[in-house]
C-alpha positions in Angstrom: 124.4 84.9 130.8 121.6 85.6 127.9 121.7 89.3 129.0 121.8 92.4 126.7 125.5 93.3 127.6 127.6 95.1 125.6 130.6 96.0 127.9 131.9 93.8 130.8 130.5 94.7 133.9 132.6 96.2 136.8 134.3 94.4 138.8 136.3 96.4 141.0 134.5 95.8 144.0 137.1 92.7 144.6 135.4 89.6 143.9 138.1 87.4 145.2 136.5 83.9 146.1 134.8 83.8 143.1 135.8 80.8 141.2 132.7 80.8 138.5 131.9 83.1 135.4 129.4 82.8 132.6 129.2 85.4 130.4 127.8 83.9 127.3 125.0 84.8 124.9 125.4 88.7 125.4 126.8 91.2 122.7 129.9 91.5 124.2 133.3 92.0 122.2 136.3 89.2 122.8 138.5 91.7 123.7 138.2 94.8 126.3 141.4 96.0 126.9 143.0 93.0 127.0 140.4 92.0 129.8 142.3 94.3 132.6 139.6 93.5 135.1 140.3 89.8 135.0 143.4 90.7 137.6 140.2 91.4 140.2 139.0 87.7 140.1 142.6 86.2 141.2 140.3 82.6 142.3 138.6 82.1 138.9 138.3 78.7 137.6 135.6 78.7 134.8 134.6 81.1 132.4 132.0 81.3 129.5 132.2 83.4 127.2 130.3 81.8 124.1 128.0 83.7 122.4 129.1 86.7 122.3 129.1 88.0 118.7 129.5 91.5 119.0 129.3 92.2 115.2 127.8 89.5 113.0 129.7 91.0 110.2 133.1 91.2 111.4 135.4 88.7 112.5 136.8 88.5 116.4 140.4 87.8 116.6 142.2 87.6 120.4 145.3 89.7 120.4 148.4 88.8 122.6 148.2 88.8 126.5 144.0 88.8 126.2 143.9 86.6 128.8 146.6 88.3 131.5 146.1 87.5 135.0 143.8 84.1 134.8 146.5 82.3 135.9 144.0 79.8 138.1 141.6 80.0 134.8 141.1 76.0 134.2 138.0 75.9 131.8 137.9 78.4 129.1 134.5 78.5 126.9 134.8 81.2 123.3 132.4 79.0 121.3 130.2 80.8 118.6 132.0 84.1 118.6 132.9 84.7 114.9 137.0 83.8 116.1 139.2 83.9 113.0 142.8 84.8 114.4 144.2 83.9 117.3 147.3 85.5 118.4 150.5 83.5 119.4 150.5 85.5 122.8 147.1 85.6 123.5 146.6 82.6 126.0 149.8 83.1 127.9 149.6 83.5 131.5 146.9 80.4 131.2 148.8 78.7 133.7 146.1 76.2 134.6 143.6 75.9 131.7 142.9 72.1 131.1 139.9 72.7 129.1 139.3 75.0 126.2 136.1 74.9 124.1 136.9 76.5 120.5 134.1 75.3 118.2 131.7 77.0 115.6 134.0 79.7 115.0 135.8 80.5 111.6 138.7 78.8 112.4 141.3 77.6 109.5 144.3 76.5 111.2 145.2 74.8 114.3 145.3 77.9 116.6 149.3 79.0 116.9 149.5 78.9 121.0 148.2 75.4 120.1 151.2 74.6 118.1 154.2 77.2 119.3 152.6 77.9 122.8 153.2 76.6 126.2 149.9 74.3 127.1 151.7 72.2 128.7 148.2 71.7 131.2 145.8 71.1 128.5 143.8 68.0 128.5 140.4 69.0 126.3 140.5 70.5 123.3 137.4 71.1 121.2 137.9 72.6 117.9 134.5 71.0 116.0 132.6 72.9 113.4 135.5 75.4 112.5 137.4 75.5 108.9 140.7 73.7 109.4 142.0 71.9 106.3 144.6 69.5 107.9 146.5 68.1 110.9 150.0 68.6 110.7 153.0 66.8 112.2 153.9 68.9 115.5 150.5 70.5 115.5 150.1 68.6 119.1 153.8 68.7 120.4 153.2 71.2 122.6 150.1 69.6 124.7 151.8 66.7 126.6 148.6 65.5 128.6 146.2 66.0 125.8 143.5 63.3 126.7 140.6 64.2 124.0 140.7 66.3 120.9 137.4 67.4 118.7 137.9 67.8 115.1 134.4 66.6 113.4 132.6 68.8 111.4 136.1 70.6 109.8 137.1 70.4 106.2 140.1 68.6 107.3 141.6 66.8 104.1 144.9 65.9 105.1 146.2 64.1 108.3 150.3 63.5 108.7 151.6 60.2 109.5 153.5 61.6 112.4 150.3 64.1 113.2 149.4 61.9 116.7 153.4 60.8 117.6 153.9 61.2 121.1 150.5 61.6 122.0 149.9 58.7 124.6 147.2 60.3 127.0 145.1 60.8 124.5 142.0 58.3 124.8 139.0 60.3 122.4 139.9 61.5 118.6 137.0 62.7 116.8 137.8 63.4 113.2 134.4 62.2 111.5 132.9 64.7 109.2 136.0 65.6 107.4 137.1 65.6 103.8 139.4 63.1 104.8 139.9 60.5 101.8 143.3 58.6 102.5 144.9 57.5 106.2 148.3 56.9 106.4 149.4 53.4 108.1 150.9 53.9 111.4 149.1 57.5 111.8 147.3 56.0 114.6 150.7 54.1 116.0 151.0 54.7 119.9 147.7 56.0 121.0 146.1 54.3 123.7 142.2 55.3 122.4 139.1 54.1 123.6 137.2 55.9 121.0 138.9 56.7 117.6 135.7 58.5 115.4 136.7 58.5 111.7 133.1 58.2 109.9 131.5 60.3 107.0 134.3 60.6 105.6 134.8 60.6 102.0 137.2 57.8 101.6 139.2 56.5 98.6 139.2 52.5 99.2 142.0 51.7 97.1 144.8 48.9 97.9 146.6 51.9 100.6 143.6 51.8 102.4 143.3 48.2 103.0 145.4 48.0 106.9 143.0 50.8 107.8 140.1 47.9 106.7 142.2 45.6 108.9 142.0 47.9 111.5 139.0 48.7 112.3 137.5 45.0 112.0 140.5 44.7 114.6 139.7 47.4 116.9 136.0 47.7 116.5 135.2 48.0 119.6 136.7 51.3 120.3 135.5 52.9 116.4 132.3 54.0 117.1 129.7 53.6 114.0 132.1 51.6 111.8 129.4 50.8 109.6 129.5 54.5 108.4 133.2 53.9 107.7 132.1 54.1 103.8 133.7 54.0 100.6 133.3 57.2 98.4 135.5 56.4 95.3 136.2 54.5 93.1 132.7 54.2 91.9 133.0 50.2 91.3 132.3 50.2 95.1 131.2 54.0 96.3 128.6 53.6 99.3 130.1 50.1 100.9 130.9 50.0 104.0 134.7 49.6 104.1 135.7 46.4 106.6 133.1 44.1 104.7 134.7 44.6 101.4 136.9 42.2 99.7 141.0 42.4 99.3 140.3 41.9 95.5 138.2 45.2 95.3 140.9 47.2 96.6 142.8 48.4 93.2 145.3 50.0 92.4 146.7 50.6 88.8 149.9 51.5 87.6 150.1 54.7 86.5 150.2 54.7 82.4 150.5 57.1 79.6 147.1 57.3 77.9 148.1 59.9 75.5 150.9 62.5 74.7 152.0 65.3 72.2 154.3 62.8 69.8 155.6 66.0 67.0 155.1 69.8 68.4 156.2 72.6 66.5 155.5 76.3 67.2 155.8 79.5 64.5 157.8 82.0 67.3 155.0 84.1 69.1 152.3 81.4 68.6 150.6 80.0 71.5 151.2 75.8 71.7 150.3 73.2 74.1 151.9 70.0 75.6 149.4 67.3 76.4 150.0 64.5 78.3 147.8 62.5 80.1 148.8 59.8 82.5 145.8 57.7 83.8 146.2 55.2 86.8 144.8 54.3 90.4 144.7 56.5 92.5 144.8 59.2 89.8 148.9 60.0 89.6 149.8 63.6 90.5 151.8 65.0 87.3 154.7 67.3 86.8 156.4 68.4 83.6 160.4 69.5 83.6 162.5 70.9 81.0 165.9 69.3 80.1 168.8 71.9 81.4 166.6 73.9 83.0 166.5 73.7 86.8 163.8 75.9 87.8 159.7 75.3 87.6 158.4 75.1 83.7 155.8 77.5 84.9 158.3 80.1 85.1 159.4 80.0 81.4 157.7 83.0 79.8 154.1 82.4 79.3 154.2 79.0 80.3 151.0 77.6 82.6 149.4 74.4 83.5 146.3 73.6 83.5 143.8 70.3 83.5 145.6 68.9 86.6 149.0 69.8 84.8 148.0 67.5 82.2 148.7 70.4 79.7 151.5 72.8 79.9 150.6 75.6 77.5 153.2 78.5 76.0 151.1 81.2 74.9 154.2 82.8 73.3 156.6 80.6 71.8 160.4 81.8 71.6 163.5 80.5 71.0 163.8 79.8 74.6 161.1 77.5 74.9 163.1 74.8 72.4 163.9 71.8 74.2 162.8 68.4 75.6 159.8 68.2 78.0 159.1 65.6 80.4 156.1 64.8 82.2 156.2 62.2 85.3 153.0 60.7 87.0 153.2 59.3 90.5 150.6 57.7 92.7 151.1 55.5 95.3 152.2 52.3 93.2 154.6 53.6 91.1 155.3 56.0 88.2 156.0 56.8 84.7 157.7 59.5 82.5 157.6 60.3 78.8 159.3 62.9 77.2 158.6 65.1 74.4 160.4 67.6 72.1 159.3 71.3 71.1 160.7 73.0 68.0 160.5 76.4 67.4 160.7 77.7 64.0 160.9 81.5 62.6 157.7 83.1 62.1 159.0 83.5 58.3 157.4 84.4 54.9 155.3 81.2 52.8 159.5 80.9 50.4 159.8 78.7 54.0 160.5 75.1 53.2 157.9 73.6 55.9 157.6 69.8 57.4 161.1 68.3 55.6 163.5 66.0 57.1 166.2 66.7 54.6 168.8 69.2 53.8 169.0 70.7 50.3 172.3 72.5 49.3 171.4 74.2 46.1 173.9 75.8 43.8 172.6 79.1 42.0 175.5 79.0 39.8 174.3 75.4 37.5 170.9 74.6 36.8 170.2 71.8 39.3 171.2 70.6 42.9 175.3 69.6 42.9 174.3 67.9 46.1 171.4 66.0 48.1 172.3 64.9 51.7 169.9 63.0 54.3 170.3 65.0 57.4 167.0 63.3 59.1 167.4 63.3 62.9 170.0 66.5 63.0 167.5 69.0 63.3 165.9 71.4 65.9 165.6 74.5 63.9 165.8 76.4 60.8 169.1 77.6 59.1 169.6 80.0 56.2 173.8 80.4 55.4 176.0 81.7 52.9 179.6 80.1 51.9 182.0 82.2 49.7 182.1 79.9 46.6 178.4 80.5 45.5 174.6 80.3 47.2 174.1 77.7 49.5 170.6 78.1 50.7 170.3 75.7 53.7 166.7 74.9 54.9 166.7 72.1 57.8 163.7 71.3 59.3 163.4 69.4 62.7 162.7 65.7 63.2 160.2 65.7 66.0 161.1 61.5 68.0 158.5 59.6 69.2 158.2 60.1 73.1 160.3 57.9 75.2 158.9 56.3 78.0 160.1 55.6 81.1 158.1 53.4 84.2 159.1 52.5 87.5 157.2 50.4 89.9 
């Protein structure tokens, strides 16, 4: 190790006993033809090859079969080498490997002959300092003996419920130094730990997070540093340490409809918006639909969300954009809908009768109206007909309703 080596040395001289290798902190690249001369150290046990960045500008990825003949290989070290991609291939024929030291690379997703592979032998898994964003449900179905896996220092946000199912050997699960904000109750169901490491994390201590605050003042001997187990939001108790807070400063709040387009109408080929904000804790997730229309609003012409799909703008309107909207927030307590209507009315000359409720029927043939009917409600559009026994000019303008709200708890 901490040579100046920038190809793999020779090793065709038949090193057969030899059981140890430490390559690391040379110049050397991951990959050398698949690492051919590996099949002349049939006894090796250990290898190191971390520190080895061969480029600093380029990334490293191990291509399939990279590790061919290591069958007896049961400690594998490629930490700090600029890894980005790792093939689904490339650790087959690691028959024995039990330990595998992944961190400070540029990882972003659990490693695929992690999840798809046959690892059956794995019991140590370090994958700290990288870039993943979550842990996934079957991410760890293929590592039956898994005793300790190292995720601190990732950008993990998101942990399944079902990410840990199955996994009773493991005893050490470092996830502190995450983005994580919510856990899931049960997510921890069926492990066996002795040290569970879910600090510095940004958490949202709202009434979902409360059996995690059960837990840990239950199992506090085996969370390390739970006084760093902190609250991040809401800001009524950001920086407190979670298990000392009270039940009543857990929240949550229905989510509620704190304001909504009430009358839209577009001139055809004008851009319009949809507002509607929905307020609530946690903050509800929102999504808008379209009455009769099965597919994503976003894929009406021109249509786009924006401000956390609190707005749905059409930067065209057509005739095909007429209809009902609905928006729906959902958090964890509950939801609530309103629904809107948008008219859409020819981009005509000023002779337009604009913002009436009423339909006139004028006949050119006497001096005044023969008729005046209420048609308030009937209307989505405008009209202009002709009947064979004189003019009838028709001019209906739309009646926009008031939205109509819908909650459920």
């Amino acid at each position: 190790s901490s040579n100046a080596l920038s190809s793999y040395p020779d090793f065709g001289f038949q090193l057969t006993n030899l059981t140890v290798l430490d390559l690391s902190s040379n110049s050397l690249p991951l990959v050398s033809d698949n690492f051919t001369w590996a099949a002349d150290l049939p006894s090796l046990q250990y290898m190191n090859l971390s520190y080895n960045v061969f480029n600093d500008s380029e990334m490293a990825n191990l291509t399939a079969g990279a590790f061919s003949g290591l069958s007896k290989l049961r400690a594998l070290i490629l930490s700090d080498c600029n890894i980005e991609l790792i093939d689904q291939d490339s650790m087959s024929g690691l028959l024995s490997l039990q330990v595998l030291q992944l961190h400070n690379n540029s990882i972003s997703d659990m490693p695929a002959p992690l999840r798809n592979g046959d690892m059956s032998t794995l019991q140590i898994l370090n994958l700290s300092y990288n870039s993943i964003g979550a842990v996934r449900s079957g991410y760890l179905s293929s590592l039956p003996v898994l005793r300790i896996i190292d995720l601190q220092h990732n950008e993990v946000s998101q942990v399944s419920p079902q990410a840990f199912q199955g996994q009773q050997n493991i005893h050490s699960v470092y996830l502190n130094n995450n983005n994580i904000r919510a856990l899931s109750l049960g997510v921890f169901r069926g492990l066996r730990a002795s040290a569970l490491h879910i600090y510095n994390n940004p958490y949202e201590c709202l009434c979902t997070i409360q059996w995690l605050q059960t837990y840990v003042s239950k199992w506090s001997t085996v969370i390390p540093q739970s006084g760093n187990i902190t609250c991040d939001q809401p800001a009524s108790v950001a920086g407190r340490i979670l298990h000392t807070l009270p039940a009543a400063d857990l929240l949550c709040v229905l989510p509620t409809i704190a304001s909504i387009s009430n009358r839209t109408e577009a001139l055809e080929g004008t851009s319009t918006q949809l507002v509607c904000n929905i307020t609530g804790v946690p903050q509800p997730s929102v999504t808008w639909t379209k009455a009769g229309f099965s597919g994503s609003v976003t894929s009406l012409p021109g249509a786009f969300l924006s401000v956390s799909n609190s707005i749905l703008t059409i930067s065209s309107a057509g005739t095909q954009h007429i209809g009902v909207y609905t928006c729906t927030g959902v958090n964890s307590v509950g939801s609530i809908s309103a629904s809107v209507f948008l008219a859409v009315s020819e981009n005509c000359q000023q002779d337009c009768l604009r913002n009436s409720f009423t339909l006139d029927l004028f006949d050119f043939r006497s001096s005044g109206p023969e008729a005046h009917q209420d048609f308030s409600g009937y209307g989505s559009y405008d009209r202009a007909s002709t009947a064979t026994e004189g003019l009838l000019q028709t001019k209906l303008m739309r009646r926009i309703q008031q939205p109509l709200l819908n909650q459920s708890i």
